[in-house]
C-alpha positions in Angstrom: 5.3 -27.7 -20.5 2.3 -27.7 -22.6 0.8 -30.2 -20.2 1.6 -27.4 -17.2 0.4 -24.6 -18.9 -3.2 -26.7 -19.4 -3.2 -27.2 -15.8 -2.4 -23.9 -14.7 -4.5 -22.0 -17.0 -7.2 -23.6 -17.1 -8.1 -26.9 -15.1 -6.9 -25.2 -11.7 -8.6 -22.5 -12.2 -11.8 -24.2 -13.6 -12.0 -26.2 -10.8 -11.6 -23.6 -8.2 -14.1 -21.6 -10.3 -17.0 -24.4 -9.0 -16.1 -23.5 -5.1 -16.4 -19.9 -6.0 -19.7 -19.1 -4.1 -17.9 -20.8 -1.2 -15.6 -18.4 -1.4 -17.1 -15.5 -1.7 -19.3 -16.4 1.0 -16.3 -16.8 3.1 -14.5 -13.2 1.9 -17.5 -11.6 2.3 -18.0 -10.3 -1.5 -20.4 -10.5 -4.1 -19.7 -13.6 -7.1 -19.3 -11.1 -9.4 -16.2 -9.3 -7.3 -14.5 -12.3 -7.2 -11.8 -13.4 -9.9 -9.8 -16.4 -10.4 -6.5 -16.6 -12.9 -3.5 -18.9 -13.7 -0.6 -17.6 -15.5 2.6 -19.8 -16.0 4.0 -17.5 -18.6 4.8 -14.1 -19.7 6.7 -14.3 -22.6 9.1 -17.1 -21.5 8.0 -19.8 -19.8 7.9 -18.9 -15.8 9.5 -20.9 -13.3 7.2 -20.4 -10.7 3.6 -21.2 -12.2 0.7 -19.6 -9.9 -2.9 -19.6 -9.9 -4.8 -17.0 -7.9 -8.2 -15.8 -6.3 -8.4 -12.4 -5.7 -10.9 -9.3 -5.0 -11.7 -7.6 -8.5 -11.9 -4.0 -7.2 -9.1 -4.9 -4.0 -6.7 -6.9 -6.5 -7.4 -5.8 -10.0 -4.0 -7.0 -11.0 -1.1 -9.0 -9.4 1.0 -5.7 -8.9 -1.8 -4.7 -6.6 -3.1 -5.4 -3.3 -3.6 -8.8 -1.4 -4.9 -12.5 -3.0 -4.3 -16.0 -2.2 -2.2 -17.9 -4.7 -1.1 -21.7 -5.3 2.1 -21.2 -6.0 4.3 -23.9 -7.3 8.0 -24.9 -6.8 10.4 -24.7 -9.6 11.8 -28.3 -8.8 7.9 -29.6 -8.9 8.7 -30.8 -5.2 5.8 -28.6 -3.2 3.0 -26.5 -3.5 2.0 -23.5 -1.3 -1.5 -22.1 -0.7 -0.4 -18.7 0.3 -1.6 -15.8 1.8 0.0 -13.3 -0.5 1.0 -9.8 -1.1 1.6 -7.9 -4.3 5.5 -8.0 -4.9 6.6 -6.2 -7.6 5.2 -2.5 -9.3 5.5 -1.0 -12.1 7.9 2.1 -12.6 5.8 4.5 -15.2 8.8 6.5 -15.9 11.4 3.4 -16.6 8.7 1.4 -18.2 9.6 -1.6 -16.3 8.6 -3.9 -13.3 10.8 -3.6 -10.3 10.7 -5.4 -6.8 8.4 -3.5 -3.9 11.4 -2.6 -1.2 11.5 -5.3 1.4 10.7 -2.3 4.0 7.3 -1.7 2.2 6.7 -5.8 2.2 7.3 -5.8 6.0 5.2 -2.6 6.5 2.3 -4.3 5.1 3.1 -8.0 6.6 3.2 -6.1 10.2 -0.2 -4.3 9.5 -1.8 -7.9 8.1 -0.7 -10.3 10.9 -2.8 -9.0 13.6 -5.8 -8.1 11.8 -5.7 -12.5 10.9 -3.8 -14.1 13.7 -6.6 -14.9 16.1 -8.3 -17.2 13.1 -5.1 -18.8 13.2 -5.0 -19.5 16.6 -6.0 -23.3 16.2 -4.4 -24.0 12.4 -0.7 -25.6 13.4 0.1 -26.4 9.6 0.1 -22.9 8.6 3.8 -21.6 7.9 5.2 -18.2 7.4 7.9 -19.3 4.6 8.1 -20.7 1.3 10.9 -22.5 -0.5 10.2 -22.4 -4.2 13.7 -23.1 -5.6 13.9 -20.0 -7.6 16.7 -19.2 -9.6 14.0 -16.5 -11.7 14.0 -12.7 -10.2 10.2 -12.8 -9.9 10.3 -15.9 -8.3 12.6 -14.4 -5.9 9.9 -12.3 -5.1 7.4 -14.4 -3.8 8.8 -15.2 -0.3 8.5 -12.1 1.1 5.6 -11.6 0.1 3.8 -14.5 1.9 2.3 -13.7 5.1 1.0 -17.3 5.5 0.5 -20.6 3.7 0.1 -24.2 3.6 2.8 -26.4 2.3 2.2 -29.5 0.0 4.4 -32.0 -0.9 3.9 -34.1 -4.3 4.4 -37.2 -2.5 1.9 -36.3 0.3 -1.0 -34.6 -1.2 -3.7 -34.4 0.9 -7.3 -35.5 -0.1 -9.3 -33.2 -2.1 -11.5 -32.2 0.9 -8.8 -31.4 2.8 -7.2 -29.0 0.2 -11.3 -27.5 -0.7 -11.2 -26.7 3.7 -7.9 -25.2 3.7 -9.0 -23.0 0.2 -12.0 -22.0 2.3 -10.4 -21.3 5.5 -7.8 -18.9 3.4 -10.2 -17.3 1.7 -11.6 -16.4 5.3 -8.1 -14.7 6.3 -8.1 -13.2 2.8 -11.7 -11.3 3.9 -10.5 -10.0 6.9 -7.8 -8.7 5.3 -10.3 -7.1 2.9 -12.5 -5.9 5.4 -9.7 -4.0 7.4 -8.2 -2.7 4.6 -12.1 -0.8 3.9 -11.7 0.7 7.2 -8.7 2.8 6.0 -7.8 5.6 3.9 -5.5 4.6 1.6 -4.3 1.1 1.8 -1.5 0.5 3.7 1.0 -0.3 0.4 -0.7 3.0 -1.5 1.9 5.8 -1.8 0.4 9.2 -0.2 -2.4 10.7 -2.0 -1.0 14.1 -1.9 2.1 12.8 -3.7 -0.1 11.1 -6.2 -2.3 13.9 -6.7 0.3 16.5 -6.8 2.0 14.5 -9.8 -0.9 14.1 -11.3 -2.2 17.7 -11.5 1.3 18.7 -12.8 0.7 16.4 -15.5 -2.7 17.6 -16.6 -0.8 21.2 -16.7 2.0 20.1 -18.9 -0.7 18.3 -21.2 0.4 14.7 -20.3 -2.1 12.3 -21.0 -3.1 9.9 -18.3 -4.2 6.9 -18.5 -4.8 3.6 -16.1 -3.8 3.6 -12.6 -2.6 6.9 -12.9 -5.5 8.5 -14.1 -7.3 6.9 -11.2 -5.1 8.3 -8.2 -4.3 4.9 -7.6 -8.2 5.0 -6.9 -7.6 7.0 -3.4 -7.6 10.4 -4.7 -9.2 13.0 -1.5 -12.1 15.1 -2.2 -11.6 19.2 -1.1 -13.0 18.9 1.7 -11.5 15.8 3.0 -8.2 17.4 2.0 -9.5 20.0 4.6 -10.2 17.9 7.2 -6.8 16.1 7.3 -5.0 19.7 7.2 -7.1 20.7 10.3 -6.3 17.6 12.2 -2.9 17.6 11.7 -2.7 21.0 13.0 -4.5 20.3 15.5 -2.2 17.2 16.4 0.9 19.0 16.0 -0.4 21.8 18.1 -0.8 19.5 20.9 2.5 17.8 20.4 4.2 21.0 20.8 2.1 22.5 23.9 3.5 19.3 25.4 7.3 20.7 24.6 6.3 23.9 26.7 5.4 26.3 23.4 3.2 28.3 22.8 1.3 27.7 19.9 0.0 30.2 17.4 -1.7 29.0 14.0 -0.5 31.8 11.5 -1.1 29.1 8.1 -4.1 31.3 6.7 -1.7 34.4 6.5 2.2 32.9 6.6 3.7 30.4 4.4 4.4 28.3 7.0 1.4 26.6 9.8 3.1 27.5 13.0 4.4 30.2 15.2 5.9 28.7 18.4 7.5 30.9 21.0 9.1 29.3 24.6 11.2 32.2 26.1 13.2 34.0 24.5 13.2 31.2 21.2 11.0 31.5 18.3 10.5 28.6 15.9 8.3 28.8 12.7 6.9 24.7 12.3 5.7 23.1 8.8 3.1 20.7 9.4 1.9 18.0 7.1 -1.0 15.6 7.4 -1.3 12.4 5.2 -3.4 9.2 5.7 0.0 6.6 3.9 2.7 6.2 6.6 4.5 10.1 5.6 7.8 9.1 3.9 7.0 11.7 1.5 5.2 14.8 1.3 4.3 17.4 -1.1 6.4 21.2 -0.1 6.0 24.2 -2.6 8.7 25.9 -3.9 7.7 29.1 -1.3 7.8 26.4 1.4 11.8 25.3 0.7 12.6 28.6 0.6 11.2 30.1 3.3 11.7 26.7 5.5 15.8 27.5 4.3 15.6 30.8 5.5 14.4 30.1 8.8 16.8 27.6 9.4 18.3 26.6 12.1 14.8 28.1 14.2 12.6 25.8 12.1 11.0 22.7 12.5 8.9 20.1 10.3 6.0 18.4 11.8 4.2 14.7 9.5 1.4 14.1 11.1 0.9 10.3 9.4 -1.7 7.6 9.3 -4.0 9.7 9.9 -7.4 7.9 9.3 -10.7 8.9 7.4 -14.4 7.8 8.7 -17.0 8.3 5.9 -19.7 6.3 7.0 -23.3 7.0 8.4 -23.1 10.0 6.1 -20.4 12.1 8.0 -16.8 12.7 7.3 -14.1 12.3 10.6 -10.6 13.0 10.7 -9.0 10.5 13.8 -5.4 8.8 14.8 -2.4 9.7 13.3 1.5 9.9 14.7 3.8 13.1 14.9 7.4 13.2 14.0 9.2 16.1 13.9 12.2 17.3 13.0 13.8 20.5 14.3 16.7 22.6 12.7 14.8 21.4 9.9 17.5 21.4 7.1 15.8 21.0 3.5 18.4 18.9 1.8 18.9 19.0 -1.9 19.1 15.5 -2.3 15.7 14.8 0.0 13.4 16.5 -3.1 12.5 15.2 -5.9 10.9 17.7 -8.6 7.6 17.0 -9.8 7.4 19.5 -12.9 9.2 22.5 -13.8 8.1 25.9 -15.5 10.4 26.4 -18.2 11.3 29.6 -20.3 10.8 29.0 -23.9 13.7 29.7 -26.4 12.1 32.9 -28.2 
């Protein structure tokens, strides 16, 4: 195990470390933004050793973003070069590491496979699953969270150019990925800004402090007046969407605590609109908002506008895309929130 650790830690990575401006070259970042690790422990010894090579800002830790890892088998039988996702997070409030929900894994794999699969037109070897013999919950992990890989076997082990080629030619896939995933605002595994900034500010007002990721927003945090811009477009897109239903639209959000008025006949129905860039499973509501949103029930209606993307380049800010789903007879179910600070009456 010694002997392993040696190998994972520090000859695999030294080694790949000597092909790094190859690689970078071939992601399409700087030397200095590229990072290479090994890790065959924490704690315990693991059962699935890995060694990885990974964007320093895009990957700044395991738990985040995409890499490309050499993972190895707990039997010692194969080797993978994968194309990999982040699989598990870390729960701030349980102080623990959990699994990422298989639906978040698949999200993420259906975004990624068509921004690579033309480069992988011609490469036949490449496979979509992993077998790593893992008995270990991390280990269990890994396999849904490759998107691609090569397999090698210990008694076939290719020659060392092929193996420098096929690092090369991931580390291509891996900048594609990269370079999409700058054309968006946030990533597409980032929870919703709103959600993180919303938690956030209520910790700065119960004087929590903050530190790491969390003090970062996760590092998508929106400016004011991108916060804007979304707010306009979604109204705008849910304004459309309704028109289509036969309503007339009226946008009472500067004076009503709800965004709009819709009237078809003799039926009146006050809407909610929300706009987020993440993929709207949750969204930040006030406390005026439930309540009001209650009382209108059944003649109610809440509209997500999601995925809604951000253009900041050549010095101008755009609001484009996004998806509506609504529901109407919006019924705000206990159960559906989840409190994110309370004001509390002290015992005086």
């Amino acid at each position: 195990m010694d002997e392993r650790g040696k190998l994972i830690r520090l000859d695999l990575p030294r080694a790949i470390t000597a092909d790094l401006p190859f690689l970078a070259d071939a992601i399409g970042l700087p030397l200095d933004k590229l990072g290479v690790e090994g890790r065959d422990a924490t704690g315990a010894k693991s059962q699935i050793p890995w060694v990885r090579v990974f964007g320093l800002e895009q990957s700044p830790s395991v738990r985040e973003g995409w890499c490309i890892v050499y993972l190895f088998s707990a039997t010692g039988e194969r080797a993978y070069l994968s194309l990999m996702q982040s699989t598990t997070m870390w729960i701030r409030e349980d102080k623990v590491y959990k699994s990422r929900p298989q639906h978040d894994l698949r999200t993420r794999a259906n975004w990624a496979r068509p921004v690579v699969s033309d480069a992988m037109a011609d490469r036949t070897d490449l496979i979509s699953e992993v077998h790593l013999d893992s008995s270990s919950k991390v280990g269990k992990t890994y396999p849904p969270g490759n998107l691609v890989a090569f397999e090698y076997t210990w008694d076939a082990i290719p020659p060392e150019s092929v193996l420098r080629n096929d690092l090369r030619f991931m580390a291509g896939l891996l900048g594609r990925l990269y370079a999409a995933e700058a054309e968006i605002t946030p990533r597409p595994e980032m929870p919703a800004p709103e959600v993180v900034e919303a938690e956030e500010s209520a910790a700065r007002a119960a004087g929590r402090r903050m530190s790491g990721t969390a003090a970062r927003g996760q590092g998508f945090g929106l400016t004011g007046p991108e916060r804007k811009l979304i707010e306009l477009h979604a109204v705008h897109m849910a304004t459309g969407y309704f028109e289509k239903l036969g309503w007339s639209v009226e946008d009472v959000g500067a004076v009503e605590s709800f965004d709009l008025l819709l009237r078809r006949g003799n039926e009146e129905c006050r809407a909610e609109v929300k706009g987020t860039t993440s993929r709207g499973h949750h969204v930040v509501l006030t406390r005026a908002e439930v309540e009001k949103q209650r009382r209108y029930f059944p003649h109610n209606a809440l509209a997500v506008v999601h995925s809604i993307k951000l253009d900041r380049r050549h010095g101008r800010l755009l609001a484009f895309g996004g998806v509506v789903e609504c529901t109407t007879g919006w019924e705000v179910e206990e159960a559906d929130l989840t409190p994110i600070s309370y004001v509390y009456r002290t015992p005086r």
